[in-house]
C-alpha positions as CSV (number, residue, x, y, z in Angstrom):
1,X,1.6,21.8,-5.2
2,X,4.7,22.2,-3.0
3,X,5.7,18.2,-1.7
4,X,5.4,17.6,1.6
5,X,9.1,16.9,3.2
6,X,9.2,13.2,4.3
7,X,11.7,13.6,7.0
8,X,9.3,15.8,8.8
9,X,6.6,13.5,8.2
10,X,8.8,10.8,9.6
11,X,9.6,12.8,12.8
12,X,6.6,13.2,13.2
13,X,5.4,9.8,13.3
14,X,8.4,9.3,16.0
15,X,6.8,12.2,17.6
16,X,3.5,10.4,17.8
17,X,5.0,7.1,19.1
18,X,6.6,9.1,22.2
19,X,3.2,10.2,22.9
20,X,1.9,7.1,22.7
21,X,4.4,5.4,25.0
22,X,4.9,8.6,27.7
23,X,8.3,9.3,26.1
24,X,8.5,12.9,27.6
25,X,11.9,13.5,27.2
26,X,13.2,15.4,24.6
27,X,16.2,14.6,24.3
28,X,15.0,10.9,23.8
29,X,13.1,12.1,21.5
30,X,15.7,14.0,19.2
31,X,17.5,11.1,19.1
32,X,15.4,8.5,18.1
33,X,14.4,11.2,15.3
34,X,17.7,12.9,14.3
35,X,20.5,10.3,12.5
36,X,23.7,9.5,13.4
37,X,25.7,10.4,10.3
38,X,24.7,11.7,7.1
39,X,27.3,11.5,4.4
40,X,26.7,13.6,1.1
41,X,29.5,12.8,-2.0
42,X,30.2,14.1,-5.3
43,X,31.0,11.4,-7.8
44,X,33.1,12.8,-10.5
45,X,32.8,9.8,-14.0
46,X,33.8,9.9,-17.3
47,X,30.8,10.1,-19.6
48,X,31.0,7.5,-22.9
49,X,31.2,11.0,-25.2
50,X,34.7,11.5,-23.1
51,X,33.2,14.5,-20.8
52,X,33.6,14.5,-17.1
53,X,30.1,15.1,-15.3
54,X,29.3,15.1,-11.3
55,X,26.8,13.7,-9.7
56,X,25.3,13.5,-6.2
57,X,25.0,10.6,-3.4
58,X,24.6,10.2,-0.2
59,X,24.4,7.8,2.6
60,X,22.2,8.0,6.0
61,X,23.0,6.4,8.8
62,X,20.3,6.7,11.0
63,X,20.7,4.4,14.3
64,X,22.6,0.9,15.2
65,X,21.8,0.5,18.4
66,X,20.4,-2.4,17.3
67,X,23.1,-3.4,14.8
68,X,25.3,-2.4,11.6
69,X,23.0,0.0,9.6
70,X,20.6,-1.4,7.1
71,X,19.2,0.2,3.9
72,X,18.9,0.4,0.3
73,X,20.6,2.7,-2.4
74,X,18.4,3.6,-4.7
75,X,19.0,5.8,-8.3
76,X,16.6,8.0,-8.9
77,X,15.7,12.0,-9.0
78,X,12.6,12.8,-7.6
79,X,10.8,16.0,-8.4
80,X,12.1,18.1,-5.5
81,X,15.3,17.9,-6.5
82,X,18.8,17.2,-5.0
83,X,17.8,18.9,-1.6
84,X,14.7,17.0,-1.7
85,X,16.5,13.1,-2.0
86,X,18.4,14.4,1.0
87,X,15.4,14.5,3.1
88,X,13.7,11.4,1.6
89,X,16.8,9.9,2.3
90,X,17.2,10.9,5.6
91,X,13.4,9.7,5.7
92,X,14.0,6.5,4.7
93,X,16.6,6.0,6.9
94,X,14.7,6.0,9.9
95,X,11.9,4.0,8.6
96,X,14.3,1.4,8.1
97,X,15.6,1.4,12.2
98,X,11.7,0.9,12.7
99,X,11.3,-1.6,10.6
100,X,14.3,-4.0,11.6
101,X,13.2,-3.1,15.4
102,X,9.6,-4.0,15.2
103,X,10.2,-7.2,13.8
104,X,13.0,-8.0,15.9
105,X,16.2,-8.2,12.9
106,X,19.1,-7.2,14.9
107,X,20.0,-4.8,12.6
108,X,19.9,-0.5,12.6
109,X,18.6,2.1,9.6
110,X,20.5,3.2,7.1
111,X,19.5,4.7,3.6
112,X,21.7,6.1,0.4
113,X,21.6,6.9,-2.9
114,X,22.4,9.0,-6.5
115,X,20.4,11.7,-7.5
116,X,20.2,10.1,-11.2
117,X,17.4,8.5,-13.1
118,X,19.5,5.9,-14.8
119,X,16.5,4.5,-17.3
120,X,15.2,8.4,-18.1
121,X,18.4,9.4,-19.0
122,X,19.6,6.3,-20.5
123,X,22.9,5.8,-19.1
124,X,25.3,3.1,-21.0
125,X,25.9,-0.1,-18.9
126,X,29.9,1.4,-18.6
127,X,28.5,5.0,-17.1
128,X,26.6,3.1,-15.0
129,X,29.4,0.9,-13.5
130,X,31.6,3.4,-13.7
131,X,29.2,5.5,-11.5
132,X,28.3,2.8,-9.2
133,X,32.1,1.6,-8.6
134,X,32.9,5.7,-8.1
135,X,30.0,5.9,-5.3
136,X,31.5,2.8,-3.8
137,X,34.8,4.3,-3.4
138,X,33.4,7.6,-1.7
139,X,31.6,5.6,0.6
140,X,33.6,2.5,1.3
141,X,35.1,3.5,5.0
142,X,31.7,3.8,6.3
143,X,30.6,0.9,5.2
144,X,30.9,-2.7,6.2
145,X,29.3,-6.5,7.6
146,X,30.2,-5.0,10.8
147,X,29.3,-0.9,10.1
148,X,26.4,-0.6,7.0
149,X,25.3,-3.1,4.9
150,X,23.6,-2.0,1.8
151,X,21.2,-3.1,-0.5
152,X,19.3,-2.8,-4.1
153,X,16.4,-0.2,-4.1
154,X,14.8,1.9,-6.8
155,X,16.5,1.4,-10.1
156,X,19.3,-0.6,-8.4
157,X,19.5,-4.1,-9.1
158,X,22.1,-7.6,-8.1
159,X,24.5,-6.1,-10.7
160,X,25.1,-2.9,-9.0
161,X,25.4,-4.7,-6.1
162,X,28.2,-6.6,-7.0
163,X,30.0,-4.0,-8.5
164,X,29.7,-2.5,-5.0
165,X,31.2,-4.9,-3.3
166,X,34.1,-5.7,-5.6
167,X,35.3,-1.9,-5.3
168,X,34.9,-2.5,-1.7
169,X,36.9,-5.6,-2.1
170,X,39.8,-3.9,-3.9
171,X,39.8,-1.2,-1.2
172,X,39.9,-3.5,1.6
173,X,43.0,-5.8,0.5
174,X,41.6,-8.2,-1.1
175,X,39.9,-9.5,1.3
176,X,36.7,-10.8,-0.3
177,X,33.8,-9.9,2.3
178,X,30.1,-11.0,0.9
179,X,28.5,-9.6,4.0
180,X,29.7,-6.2,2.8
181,X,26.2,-6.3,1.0
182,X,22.7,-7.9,0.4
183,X,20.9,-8.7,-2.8
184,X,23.9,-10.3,-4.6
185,X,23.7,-12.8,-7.1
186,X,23.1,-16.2,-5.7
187,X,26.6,-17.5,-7.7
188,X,28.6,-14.6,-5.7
189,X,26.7,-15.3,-2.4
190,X,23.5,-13.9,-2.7
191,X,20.2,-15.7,-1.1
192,X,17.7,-17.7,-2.9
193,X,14.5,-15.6,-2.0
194,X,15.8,-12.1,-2.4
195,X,14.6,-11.5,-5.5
196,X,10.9,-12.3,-4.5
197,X,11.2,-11.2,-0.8
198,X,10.3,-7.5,-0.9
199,X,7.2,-8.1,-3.0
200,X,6.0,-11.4,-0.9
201,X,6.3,-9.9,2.3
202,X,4.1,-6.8,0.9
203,X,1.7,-9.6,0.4
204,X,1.8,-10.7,3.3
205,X,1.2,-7.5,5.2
206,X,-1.4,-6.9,2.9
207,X,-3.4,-10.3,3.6
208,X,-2.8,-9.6,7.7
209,X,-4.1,-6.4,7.2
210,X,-7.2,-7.4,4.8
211,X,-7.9,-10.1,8.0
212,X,-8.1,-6.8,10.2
213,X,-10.5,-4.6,8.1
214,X,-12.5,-8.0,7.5
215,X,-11.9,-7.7,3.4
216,X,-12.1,-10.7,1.9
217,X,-8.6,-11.5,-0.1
218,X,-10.4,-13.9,-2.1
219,X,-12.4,-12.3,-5.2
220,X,-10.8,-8.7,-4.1
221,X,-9.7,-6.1,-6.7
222,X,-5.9,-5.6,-7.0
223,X,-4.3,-1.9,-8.5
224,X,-0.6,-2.3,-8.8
225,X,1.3,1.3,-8.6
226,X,4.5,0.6,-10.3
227,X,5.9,-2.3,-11.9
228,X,9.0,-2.6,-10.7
229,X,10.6,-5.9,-8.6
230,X,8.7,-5.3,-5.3
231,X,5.1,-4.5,-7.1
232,X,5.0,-7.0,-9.6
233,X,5.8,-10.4,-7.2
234,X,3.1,-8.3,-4.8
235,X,0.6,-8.7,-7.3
236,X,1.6,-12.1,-8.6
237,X,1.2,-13.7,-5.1
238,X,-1.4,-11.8,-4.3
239,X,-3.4,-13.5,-7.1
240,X,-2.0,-16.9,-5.7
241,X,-3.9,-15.3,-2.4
242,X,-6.9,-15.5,-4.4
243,X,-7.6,-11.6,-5.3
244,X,-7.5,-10.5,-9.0
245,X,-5.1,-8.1,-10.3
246,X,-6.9,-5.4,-12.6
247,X,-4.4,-2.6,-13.5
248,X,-1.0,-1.6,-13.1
249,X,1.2,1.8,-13.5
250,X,4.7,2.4,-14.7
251,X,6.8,5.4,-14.6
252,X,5.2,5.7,-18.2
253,X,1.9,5.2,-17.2
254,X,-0.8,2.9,-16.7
């Protein structure tokens, strides 16, 4: 089964907005849908077995009308391939402008990423600084507290993070800047409910919507898909909500 492309699944859902709200205009419409810069890097790093291999990232800007762009960077390589991350990217990107918007963060969309699936292929905890602090450097000048702020995502964690914003540091004279990125460590600036924040706001959508479709929260079945960060505080305050969580998946299985 050929995978449906997820940027035109996202201009769509722009497209059905405009209809929605008498948008006519297509112009408007192309850009709200179309992003304002995409950057697409090769990131050359020295492998542990002394071999030089290249890999892929990018970084989609999608809109900051609101504010500097916002957005994860995630590691990972889905099954359509390199072409494929670029349109999920791109994808992603503008969910993120919609998200910031609707809940009023004065903040834009933004979205990046390596095609690389650091725990499949089990890269050392050097490749993966080394590739990390090489993607950094490739996309440092468009980046920034006051241009794109990044963030963890798939397969990216606090660690990665900071080894972002050091490079960006070093490039930048010095001058220490812990805006440059979210989801820090809390000794090097990071906040206190980052780690649990992506999972307990899921929760929270989910009990809004469960009020909604009159489903009762309390007693209710819970099936976790993945087990990563954001699922597995979704499902542990979800319980605290009163439902019951039954199974869970991994990239392994369930």
């Amino acid at each position: 089964m050929t995978q449906a492309d997820p940027f035109e699944n996202a201009t769509k859902q722009v497209n059905d907005a405009c209809d929605v709200l008498g948008i006519n205009d297509e112009g408007i419409r192309d850009y709200l849908i179309m992003p304002n810069r995409f950057l697409r890097v090769k990131i050359p790093v020295k492998m542990d077995d002394g071999k030089i291999r290249v890999f892929t990232g990018f970084r989609c800007q999608h809109n900051n009308d609101r504010g500097p762009y916002k957005g994860g960077i995630r590691y990972f390589d889905p099954e359509g391939g390199v072409e494929y991350m670029e349109r999920e990217v791109m994808a992603l990107s503008s969910w993120m402008t919609w998200k910031c918007a609707v809940v009023d963060i004065p903040l834009g969309g933004g979205k990046g990423g390596i095609f690389v699936n650091p725990k499949k292929e089990k890269l050392s905890d050097g490749e993966l600084e080394r590739l990390t602090r090489q993607f950094a450097s490739r996309i440092a000048e468009v980046i920034g507290p006051q241009k794109d702020i990044p963030a963890p995502d798939v397969y990216t964690t606090g660690r990665e993070m900071t080894q972002i914003m050091d490079t960006f540091t070093k490039m930048n004279g010095n001058n220490y800047s812990p805006g440059t990125i979210t989801g820090k460590p809390i000794p090097v600036g990071g906040s206190l409910a980052r780690n649990v924040a992506t999972g307990l706001g899921n929760a929270y959508c989910i009990r809004e919507a469960a009020k909604i479709l009159n489903i009762e929260l309390k007693g209710a079945k819970v099936v976790l898909q993945g087990f990563g960060n954001a699922s597995t505080f979704s499902g542990e305050y979800l319980e605290k909500m009163g439902a019951t969580c039954i199974a869970a998946s991994d990239s392994k299985g369930s």
